[in-house]
DRENKOL-611499 format. One line per 8 residues: number of its first residue (from 0); for each residue x, y negated, z negated of N, C-alpha, C. Coordinates in pm, 1 decimal, m for minus. Layout:
BEGIN
NUM	X:Y:Z:X:Y:Z:X:Y:Z ~ ... $
% end
This chain:
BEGIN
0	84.9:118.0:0.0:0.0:0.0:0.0:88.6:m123.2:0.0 ~ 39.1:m221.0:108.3:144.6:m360.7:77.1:97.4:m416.4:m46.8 ~ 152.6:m511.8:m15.5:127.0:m610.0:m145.3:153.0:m598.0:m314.4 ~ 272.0:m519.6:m314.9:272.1:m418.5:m451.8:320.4:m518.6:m501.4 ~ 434.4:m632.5:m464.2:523.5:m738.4:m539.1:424.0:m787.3:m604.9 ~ 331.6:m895.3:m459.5:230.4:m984.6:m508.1:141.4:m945.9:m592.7 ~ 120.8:m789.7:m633.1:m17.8:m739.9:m685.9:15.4:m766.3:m818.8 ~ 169.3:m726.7:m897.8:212.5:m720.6:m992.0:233.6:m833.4:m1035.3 $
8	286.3:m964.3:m934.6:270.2:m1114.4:m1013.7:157.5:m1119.8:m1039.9 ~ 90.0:m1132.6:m950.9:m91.1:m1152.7:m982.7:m139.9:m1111.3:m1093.9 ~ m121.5:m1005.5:m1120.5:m153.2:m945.1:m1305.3:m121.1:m1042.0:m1379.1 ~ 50.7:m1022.5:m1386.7:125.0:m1143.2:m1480.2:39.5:m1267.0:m1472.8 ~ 9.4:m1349.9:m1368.3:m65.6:m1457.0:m1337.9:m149.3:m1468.8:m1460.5 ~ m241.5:m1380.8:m1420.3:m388.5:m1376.7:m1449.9:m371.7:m1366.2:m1608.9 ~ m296.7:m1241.3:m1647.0:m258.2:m1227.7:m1825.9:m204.3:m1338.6:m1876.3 ~ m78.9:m1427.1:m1851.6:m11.5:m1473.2:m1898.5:m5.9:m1578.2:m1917.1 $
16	m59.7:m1645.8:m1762.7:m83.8:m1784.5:m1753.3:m211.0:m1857.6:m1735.4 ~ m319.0:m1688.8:m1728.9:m471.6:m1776.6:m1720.2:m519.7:m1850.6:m1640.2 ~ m429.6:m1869.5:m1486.6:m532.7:m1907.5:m1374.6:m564.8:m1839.6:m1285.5 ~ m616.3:m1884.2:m1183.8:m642.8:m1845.2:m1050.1:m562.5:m1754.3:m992.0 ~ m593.4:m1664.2:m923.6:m482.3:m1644.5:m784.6:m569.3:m1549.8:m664.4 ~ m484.9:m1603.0:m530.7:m523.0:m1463.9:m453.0:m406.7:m1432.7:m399.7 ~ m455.1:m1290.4:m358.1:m329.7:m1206.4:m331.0:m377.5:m1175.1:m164.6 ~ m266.3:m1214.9:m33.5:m318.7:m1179.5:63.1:m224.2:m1117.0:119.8 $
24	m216.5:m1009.4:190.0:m134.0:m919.5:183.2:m155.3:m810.2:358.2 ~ m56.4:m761.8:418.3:m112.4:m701.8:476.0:m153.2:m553.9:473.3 ~ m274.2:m522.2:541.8:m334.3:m374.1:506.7:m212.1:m280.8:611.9 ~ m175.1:m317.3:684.4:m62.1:m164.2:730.7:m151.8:m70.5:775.9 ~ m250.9:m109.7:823.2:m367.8:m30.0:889.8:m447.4:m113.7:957.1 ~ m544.4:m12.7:1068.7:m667.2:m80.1:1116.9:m780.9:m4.1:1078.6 ~ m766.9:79.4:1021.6:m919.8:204.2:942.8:m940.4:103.5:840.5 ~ m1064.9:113.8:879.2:m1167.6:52.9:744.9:m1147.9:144.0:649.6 $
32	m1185.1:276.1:634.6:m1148.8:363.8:512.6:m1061.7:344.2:438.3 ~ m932.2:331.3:505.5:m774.7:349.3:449.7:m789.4:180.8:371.8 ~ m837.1:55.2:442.6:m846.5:m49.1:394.8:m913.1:m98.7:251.1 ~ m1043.7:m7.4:296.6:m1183.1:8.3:191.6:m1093.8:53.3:31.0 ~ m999.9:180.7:89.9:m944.4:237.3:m35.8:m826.4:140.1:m79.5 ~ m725.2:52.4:m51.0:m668.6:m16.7:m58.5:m689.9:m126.9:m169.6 ~ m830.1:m199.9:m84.9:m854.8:m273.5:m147.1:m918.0:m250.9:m289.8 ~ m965.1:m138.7:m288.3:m1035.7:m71.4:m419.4:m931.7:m71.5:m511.3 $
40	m811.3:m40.9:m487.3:m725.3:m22.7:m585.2:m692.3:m130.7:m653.9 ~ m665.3:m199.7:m550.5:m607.5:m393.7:m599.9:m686.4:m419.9:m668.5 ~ m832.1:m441.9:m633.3:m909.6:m510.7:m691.8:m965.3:m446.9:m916.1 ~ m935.7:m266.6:m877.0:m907.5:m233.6:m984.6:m809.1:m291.5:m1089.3 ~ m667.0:m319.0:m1020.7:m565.1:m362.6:m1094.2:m578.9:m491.1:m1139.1 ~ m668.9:m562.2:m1054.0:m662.5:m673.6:m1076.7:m768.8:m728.4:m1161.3 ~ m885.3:m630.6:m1162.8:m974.5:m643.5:m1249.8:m958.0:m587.1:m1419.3 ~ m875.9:m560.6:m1428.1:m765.6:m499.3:m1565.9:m734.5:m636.8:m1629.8 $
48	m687.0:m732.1:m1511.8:m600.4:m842.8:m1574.9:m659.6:m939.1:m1584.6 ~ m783.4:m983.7:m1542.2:m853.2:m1095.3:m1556.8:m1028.5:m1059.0:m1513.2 ~ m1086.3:m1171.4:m1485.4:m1214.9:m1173.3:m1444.4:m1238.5:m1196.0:m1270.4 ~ m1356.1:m1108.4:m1241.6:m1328.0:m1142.1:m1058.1:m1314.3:m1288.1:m1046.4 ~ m1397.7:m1355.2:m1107.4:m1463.3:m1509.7:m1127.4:m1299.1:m1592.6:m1074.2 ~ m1182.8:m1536.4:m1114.8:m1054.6:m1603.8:m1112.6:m957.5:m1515.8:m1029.3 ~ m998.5:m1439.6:m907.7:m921.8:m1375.2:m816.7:m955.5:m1327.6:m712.0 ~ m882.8:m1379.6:m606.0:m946.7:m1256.9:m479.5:m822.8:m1160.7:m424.8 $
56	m918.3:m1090.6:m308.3:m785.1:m1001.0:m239.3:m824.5:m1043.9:m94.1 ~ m721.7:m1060.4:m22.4:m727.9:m1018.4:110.4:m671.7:m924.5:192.3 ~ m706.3:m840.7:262.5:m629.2:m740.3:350.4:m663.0:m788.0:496.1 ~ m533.6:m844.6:550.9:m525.1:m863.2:693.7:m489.2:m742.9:761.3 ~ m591.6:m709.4:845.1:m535.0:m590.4:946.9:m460.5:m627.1:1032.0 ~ m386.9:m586.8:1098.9:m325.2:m510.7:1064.1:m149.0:m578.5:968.7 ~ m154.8:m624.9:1020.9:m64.0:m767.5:904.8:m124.4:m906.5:941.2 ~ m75.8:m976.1:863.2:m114.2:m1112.5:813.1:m81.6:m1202.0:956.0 $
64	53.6:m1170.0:954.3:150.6:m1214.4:1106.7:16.3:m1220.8:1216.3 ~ m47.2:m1097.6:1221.8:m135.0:m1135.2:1336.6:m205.4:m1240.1:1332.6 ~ m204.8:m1323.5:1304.3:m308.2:m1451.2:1245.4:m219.5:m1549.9:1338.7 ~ m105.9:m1532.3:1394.5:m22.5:m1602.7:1450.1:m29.4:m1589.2:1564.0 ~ m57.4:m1502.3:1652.7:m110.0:m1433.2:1771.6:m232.4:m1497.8:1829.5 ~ m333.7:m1518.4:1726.3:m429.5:m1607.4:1808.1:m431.2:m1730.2:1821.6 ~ m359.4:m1783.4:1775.4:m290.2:m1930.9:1821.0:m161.1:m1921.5:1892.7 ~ m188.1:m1953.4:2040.1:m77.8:m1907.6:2138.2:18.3:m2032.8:2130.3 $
72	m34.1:m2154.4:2119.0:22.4:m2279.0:2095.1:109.7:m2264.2:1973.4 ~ 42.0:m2218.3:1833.7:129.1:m2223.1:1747.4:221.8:m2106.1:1792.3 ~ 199.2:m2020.8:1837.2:313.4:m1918.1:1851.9:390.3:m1943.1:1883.0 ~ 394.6:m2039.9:2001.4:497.8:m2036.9:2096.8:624.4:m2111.4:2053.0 ~ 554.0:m2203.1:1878.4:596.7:m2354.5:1865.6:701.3:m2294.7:1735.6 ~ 644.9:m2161.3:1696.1:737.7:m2087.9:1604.3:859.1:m1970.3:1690.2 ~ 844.7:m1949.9:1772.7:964.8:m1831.5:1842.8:1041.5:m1928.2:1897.1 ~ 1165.1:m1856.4:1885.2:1258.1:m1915.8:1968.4:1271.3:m1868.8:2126.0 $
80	1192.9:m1763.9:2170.3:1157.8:m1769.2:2355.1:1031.0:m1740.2:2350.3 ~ 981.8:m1751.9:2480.2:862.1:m1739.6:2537.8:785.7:m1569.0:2520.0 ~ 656.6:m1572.6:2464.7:664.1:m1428.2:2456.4:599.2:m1382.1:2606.9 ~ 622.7:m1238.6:2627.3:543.4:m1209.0:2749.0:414.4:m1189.6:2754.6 ~ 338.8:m1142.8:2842.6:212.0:m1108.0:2819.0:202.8:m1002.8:2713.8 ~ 273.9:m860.5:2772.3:259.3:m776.7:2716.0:331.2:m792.2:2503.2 ~ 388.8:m869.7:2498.1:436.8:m954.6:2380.3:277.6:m960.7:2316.7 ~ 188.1:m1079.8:2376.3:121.6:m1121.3:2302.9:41.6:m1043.8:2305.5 $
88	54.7:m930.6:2344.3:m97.4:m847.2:2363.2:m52.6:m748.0:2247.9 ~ 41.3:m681.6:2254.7:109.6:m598.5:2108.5:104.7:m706.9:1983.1 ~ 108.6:m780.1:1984.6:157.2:m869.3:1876.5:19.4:m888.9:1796.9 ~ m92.8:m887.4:1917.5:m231.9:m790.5:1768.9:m258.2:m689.9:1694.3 ~ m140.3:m596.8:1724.4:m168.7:m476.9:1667.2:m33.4:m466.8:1609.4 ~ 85.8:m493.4:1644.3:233.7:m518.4:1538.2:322.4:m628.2:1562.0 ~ 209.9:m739.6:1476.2:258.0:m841.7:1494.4:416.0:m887.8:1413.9 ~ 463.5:m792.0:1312.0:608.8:m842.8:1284.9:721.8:m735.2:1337.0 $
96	632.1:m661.2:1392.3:778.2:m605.2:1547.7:818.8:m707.2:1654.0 ~ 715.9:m743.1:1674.1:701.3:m836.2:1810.4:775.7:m933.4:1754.8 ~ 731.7:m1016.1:1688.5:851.9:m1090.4:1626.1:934.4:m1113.3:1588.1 ~ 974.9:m960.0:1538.9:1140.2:m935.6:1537.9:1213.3:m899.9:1637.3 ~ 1137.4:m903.6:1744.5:1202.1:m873.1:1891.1:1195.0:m986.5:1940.2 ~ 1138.8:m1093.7:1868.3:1173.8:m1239.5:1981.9:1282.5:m1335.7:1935.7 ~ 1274.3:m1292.6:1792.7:1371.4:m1351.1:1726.0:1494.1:m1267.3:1776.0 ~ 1531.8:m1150.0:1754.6:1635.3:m1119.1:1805.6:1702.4:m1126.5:1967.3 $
104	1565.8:m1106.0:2053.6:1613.1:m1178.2:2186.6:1709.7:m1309.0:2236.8 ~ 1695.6:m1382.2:2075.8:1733.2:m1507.6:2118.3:1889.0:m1511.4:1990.4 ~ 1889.8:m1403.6:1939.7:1981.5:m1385.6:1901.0:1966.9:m1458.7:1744.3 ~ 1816.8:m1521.5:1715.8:1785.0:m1528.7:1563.3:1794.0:m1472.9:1476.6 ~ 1878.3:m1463.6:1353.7:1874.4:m1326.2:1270.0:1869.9:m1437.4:1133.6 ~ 1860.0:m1378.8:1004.9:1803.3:m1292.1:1037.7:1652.8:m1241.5:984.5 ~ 1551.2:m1173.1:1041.2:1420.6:m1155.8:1068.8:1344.9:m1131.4:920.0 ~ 1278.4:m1159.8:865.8:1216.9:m1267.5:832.9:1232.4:m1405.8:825.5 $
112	1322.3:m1432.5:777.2:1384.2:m1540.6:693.1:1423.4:m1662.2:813.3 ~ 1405.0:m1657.0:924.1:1409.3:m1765.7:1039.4:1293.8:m1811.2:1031.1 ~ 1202.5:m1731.1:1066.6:1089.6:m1786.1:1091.9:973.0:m1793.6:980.4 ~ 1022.0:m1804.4:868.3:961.6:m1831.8:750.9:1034.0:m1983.7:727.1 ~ 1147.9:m2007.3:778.9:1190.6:m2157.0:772.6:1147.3:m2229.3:867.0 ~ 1070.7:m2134.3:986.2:1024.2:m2227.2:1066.9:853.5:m2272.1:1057.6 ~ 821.3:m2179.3:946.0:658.0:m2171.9:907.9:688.9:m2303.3:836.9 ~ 733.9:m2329.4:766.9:762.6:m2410.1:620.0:749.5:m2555.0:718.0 $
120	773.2:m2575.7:825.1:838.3:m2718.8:881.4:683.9:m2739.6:1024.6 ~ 606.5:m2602.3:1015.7:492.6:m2597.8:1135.7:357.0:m2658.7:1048.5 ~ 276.6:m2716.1:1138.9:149.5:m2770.3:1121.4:28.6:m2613.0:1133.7 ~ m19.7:m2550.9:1012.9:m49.9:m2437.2:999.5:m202.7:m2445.2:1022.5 ~ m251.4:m2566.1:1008.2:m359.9:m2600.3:1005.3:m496.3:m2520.9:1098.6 ~ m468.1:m2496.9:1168.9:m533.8:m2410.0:1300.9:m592.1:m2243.2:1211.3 ~ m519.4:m2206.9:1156.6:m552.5:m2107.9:1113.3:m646.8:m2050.6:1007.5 ~ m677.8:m2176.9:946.6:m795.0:m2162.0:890.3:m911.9:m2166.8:963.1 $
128	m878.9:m2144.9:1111.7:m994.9:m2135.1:1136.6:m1062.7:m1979.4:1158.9 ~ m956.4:m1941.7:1122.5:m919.2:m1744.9:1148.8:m1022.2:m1692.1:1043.6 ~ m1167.2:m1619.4:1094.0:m1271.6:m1539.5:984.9:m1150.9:m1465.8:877.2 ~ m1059.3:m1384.0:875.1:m992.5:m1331.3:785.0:m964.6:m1464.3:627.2 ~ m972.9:m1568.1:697.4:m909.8:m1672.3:587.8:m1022.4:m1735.6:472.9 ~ m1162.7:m1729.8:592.1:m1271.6:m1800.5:501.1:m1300.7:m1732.2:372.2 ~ m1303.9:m1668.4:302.5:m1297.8:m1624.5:149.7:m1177.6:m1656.5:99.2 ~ m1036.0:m1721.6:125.9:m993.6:m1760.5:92.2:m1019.2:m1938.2:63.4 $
136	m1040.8:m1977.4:150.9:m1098.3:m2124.4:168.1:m1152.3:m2105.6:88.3 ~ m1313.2:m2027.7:70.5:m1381.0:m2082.7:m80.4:m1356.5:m2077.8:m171.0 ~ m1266.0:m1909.2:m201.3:m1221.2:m1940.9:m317.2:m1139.7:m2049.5:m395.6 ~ m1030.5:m2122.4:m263.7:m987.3:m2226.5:m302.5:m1029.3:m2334.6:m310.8 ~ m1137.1:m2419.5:m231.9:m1232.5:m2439.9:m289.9:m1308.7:m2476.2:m406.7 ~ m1362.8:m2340.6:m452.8:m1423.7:m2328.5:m600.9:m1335.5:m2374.9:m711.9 ~ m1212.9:m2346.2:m691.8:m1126.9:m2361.2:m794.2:m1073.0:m2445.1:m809.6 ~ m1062.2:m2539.9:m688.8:m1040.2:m2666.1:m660.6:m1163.5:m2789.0:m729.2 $
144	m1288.9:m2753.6:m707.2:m1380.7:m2833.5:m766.7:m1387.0:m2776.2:m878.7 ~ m1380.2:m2664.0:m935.3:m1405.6:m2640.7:m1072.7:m1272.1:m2737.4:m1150.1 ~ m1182.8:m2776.1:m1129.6:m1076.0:m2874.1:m1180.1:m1070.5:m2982.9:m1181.7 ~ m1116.5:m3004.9:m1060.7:m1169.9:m3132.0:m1060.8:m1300.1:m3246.6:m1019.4 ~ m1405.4:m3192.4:m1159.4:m1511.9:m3199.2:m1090.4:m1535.0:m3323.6:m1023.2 ~ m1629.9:m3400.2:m936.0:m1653.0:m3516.7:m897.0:m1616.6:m3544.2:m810.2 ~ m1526.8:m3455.7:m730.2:m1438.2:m3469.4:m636.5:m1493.3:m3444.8:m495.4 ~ m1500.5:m3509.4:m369.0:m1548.1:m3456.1:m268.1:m1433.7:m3300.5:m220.3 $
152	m1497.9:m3209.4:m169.9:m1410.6:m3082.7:m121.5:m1334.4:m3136.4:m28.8 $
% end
């Protein structure tokens, strides 16, 4: 199961420091079953450590990365070459192969850690428009007006 780092801060979070968190993570699958059971677990662990009221989960199928794929603009604005067709067409179904093959094409190394410096410096904004994200939005959101009430969202 991914997300084992984040699952285990998230506990700590929730026990120690008493706020919020979500954990979004990728599922390493496209079966709903295998996902269904996944998420069952997290949400067990995570329901150990706090109240749902103060946590969510997300499982991006098949990784998170794919969220990057449907924004061809942002894609293009994070790789260092052009991807091919057949690039962007894999890159829905293994989206951090593909990316470690564009980064290394261009002789970027090394893979994560380039293009996580190049996330940090990109306008990400587009991607909330991705259905996988909206339960994140509210939850942030909620937790956002619950802090500060009076506040327009």
């Amino acid at each position: 199961m991914g997300g084992g780092g984040a699952l285990s801060s998230a506990r700590t979070i929730l026990v120690l420091r008493r706020e919020p968190v979500a954990v979004v993570c990728d599922a390493d699958t496209l079966a709903p079953d295998v996902m269904a059971e996944q998420r069952g677990l997290m949400e067990y662990m995570l329901g150990e450590a706090g109240p749902l009221s103060e946590w969510r989960v997300l499982l991006i199928a098949p990784e998170v990365a794919m969220l990057l794929f449907r924004d061809e603009q942002l894609l293009r604005s994070l790789v260092p070459v052009s991807p091919s067709f057949e690039q962007l067409i894999r890159g829905r179904y293994e989206p951090n192969r593909v990316l470690a093959e564009l980064f290394a094409q261009a002789g970027e190394q090394p893979f994560p850690d380039v293009l996580v410096r190049r996330l940090e410096q990109a306008d990400l904004s587009s991607l909330w428009a991705a259905p996988e994200l909206r339960p994140l939005e509210a939850f942030l959101l909620e937790k956002s007006a619950a802090q500060h009430p009076g506040a327009a969202p």
